[in-house]
C-alpha positions as CSV (number, residue, x, y, z in Angstrom):
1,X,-117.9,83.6,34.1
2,X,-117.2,79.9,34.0
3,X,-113.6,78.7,35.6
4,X,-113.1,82.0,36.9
5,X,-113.2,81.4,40.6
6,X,-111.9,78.5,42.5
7,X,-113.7,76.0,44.5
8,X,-113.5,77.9,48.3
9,X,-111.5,75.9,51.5
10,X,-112.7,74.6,54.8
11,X,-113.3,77.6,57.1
12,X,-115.6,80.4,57.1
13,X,-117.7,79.9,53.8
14,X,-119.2,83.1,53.8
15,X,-115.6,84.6,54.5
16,X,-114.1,82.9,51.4
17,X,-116.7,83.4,49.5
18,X,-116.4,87.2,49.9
19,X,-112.5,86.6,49.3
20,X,-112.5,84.6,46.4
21,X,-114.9,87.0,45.0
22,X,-113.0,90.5,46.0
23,X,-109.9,88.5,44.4
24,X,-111.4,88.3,41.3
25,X,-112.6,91.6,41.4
26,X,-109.2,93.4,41.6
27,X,-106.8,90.5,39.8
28,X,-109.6,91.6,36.3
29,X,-111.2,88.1,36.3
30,X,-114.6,89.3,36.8
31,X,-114.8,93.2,35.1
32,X,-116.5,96.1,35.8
33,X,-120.3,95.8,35.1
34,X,-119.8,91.5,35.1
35,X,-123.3,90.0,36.1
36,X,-122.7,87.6,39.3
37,X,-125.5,84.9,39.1
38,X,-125.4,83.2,42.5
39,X,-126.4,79.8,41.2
40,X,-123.5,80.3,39.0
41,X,-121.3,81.1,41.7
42,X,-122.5,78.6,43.9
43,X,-121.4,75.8,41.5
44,X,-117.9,77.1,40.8
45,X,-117.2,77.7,44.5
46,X,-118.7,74.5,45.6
47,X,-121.2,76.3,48.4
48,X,-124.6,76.8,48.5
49,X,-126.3,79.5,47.1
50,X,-127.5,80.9,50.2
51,X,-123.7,81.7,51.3
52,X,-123.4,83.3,48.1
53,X,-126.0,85.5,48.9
54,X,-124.9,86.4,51.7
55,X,-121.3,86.9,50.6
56,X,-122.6,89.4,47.7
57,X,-124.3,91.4,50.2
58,X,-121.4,91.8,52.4
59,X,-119.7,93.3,49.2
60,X,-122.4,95.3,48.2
61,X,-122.5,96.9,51.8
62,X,-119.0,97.7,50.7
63,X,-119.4,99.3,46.8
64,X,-117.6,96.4,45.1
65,X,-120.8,94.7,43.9
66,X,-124.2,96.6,43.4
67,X,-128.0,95.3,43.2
68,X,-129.9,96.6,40.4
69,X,-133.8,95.8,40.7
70,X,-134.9,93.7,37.5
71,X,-131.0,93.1,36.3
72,X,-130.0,91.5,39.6
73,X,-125.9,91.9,40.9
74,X,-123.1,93.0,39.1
75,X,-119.3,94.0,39.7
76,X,-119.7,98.0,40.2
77,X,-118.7,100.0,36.8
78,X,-117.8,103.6,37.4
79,X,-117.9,106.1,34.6
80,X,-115.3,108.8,34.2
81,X,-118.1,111.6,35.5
82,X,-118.7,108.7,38.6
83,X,-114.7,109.1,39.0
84,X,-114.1,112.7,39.4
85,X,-117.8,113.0,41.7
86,X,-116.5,110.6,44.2
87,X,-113.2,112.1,44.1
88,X,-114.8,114.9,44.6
89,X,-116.6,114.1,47.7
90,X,-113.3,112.0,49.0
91,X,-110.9,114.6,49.1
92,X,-112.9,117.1,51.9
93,X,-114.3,113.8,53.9
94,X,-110.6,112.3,54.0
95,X,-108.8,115.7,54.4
96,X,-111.4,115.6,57.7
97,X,-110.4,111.9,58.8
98,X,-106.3,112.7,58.6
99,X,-107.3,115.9,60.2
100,X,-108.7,114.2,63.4
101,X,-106.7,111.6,63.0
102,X,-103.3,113.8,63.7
103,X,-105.4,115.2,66.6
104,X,-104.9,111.8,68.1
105,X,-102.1,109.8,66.6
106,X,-99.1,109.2,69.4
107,X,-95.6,108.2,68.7
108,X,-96.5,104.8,68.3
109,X,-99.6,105.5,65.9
110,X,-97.1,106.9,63.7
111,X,-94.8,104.4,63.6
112,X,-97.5,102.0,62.4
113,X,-98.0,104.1,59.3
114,X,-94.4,104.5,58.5
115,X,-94.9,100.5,58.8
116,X,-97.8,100.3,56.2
117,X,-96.4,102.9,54.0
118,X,-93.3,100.4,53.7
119,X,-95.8,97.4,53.1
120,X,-96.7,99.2,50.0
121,X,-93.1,99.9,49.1
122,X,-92.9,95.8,49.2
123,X,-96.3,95.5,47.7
124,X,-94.7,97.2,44.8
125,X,-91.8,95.1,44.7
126,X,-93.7,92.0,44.1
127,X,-94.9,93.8,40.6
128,X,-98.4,93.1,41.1
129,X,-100.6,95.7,41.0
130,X,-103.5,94.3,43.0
131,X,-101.1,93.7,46.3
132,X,-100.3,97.2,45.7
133,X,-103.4,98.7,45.5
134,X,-104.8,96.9,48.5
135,X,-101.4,97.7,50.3
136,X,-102.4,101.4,49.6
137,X,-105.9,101.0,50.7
138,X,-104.6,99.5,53.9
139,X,-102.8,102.6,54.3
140,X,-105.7,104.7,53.8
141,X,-108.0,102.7,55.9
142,X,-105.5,103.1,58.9
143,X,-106.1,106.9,58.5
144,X,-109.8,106.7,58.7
145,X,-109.8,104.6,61.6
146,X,-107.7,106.9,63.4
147,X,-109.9,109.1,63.2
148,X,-112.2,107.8,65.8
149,X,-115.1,108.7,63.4
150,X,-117.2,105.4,62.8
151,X,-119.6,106.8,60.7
152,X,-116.9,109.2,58.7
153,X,-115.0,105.6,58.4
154,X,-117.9,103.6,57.1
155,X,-118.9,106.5,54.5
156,X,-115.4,107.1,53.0
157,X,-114.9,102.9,53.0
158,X,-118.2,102.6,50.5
159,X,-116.9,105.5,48.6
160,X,-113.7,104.3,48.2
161,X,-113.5,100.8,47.6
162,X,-114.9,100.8,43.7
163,X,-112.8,103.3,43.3
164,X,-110.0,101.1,44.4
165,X,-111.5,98.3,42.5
166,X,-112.2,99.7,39.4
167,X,-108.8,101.8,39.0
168,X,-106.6,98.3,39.8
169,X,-108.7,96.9,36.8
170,X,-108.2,99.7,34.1
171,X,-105.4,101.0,35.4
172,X,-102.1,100.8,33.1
173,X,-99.6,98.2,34.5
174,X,-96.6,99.9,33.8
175,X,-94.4,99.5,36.8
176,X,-93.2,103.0,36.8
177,X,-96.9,104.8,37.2
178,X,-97.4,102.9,39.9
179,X,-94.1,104.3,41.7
180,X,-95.6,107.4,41.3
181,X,-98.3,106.9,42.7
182,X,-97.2,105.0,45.9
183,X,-94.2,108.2,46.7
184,X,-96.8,110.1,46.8
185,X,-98.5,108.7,50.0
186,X,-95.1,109.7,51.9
187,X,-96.4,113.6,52.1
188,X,-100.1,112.6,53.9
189,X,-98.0,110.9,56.6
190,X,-95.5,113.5,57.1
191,X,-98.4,116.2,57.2
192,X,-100.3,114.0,59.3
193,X,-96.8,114.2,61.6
194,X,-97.1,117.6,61.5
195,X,-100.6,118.5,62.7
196,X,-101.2,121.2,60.6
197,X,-104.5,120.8,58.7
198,X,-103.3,123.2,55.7
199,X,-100.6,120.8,54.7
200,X,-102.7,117.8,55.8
201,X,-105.4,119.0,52.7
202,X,-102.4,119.8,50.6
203,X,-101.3,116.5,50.7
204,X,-104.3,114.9,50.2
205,X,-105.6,116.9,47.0
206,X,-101.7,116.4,46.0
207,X,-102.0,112.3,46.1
208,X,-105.8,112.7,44.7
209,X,-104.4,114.3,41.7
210,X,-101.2,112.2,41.2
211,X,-103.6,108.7,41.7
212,X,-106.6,110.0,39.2
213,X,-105.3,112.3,37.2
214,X,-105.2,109.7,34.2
215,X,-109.1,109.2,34.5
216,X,-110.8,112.5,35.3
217,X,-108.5,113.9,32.7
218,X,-109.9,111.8,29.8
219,X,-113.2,112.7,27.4
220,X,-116.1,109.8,27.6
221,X,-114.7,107.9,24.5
222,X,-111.1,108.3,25.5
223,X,-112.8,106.8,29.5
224,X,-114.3,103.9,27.7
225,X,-111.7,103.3,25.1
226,X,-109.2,102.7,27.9
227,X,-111.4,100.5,30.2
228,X,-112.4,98.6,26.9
229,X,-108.2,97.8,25.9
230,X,-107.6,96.7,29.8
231,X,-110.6,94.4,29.6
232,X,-109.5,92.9,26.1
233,X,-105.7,92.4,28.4
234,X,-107.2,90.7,31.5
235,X,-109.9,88.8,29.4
């Protein structure tokens, strides 16, 4: 893991820390099932190891990290059966959020996600595939939190975010998937316009399948074959 992360800025250390960190996560630097010794850490972000700490529970609280009792922390690893059973679980709990969400959306709510489905439309532009995904997840997050459903926003957030993670890591970086991917978030916000909770699930099971499709459709060995080649590419 040495020279992978940069020495963290003035400001909030714990904040950079968990930054610097989440970075590294989604850019490929540190890869699914990576072992994040916090003496380690400490020394390459020049902090002590007691911010470290608490800057790898912070994203443990969030699924980027977990704790494993006797092996310590690592970056979360999802297998392709882990894929589809969170998928599973996200599509009724989010079909829920954008449900509640259109219940109390005004004018000016919906204007703000036209404006974030755009950011992803520049996120895209820049070709980089972690701006993108995290544009998307800001999308997503704006849903949730309309909602008005703290707890319903907290659960889909954990369940999410490896997801999120671990997909921006394996995931192909051909330009043109990712166009895919991204038109396909224009239907959940013109259900979500609409109101109707039929086209609202639609939508959602729509974009699951379009986003996924290329992991839960694989065997084991083809799963692990293709996270093995995209770790070889970002090593």
């Amino acid at each position: 893991m040495r020279g992978k992360l940069k020495a963290v800025k003035a400001g909030s250390l714990r904040s950079n820390v968990v930054e610097s960190i989440r970075d590294a996560i989604f850019s490929g630097r540190l890869r699914p099932g990576d072992a994040l010794r916090e003496l380690q850490l400490a020394k390459e972000l020049q902090v002590s190891q007691a911010t470290v700490r608490e800057a790898l529970l912070e994203l443990q609280h969030s699924g980027l990290v977990v704790r494993i009792d006797n092996k310590g922390t690592m970056v979360t690893k999802l297998s392709g059966e882990e894929v589809g059973e969170r998928l599973a679980i996200r599509v009724p709990l989010e079909t829920i959020a954008a449900i509640e969400a259109a219940r109390h959306m005004t004018e000016r709510d919906f204007n703000e996600l036209d404006r974030r489905l755009d950011l992803i439309a520049k996120a895209l532009d820049t070709n980089s595939c972690v701006k993108t995904d995290q544009a998307d997840l800001a999308f997503h997050r704006y849903i949730w939190d309309m909602s008005g459903n703290r707890t319903l926003y907290k659960i889909l957030d954990q369940l999410t975010v490896p997801l999120f993670a671990f997909v921006s890591i394996v995931r192909s970086r051909r330009l043109e998937d990712l166009k895919v991917v991204t038109r396909s978030h224009e239907p959940i916000a013109s259900a979500i316009k609409s109101g109707q909770p039929e086209a609202i699930e639609k939508a959602i099971r729509a974009h699951m399948e379009t986003s996924y499709n290329r992991f839960t459709s694989l065997s084991v060995t083809e799963f692990d074959t293709l996270v093995h080649q995209n770790q070889a590419v970002n090593s």
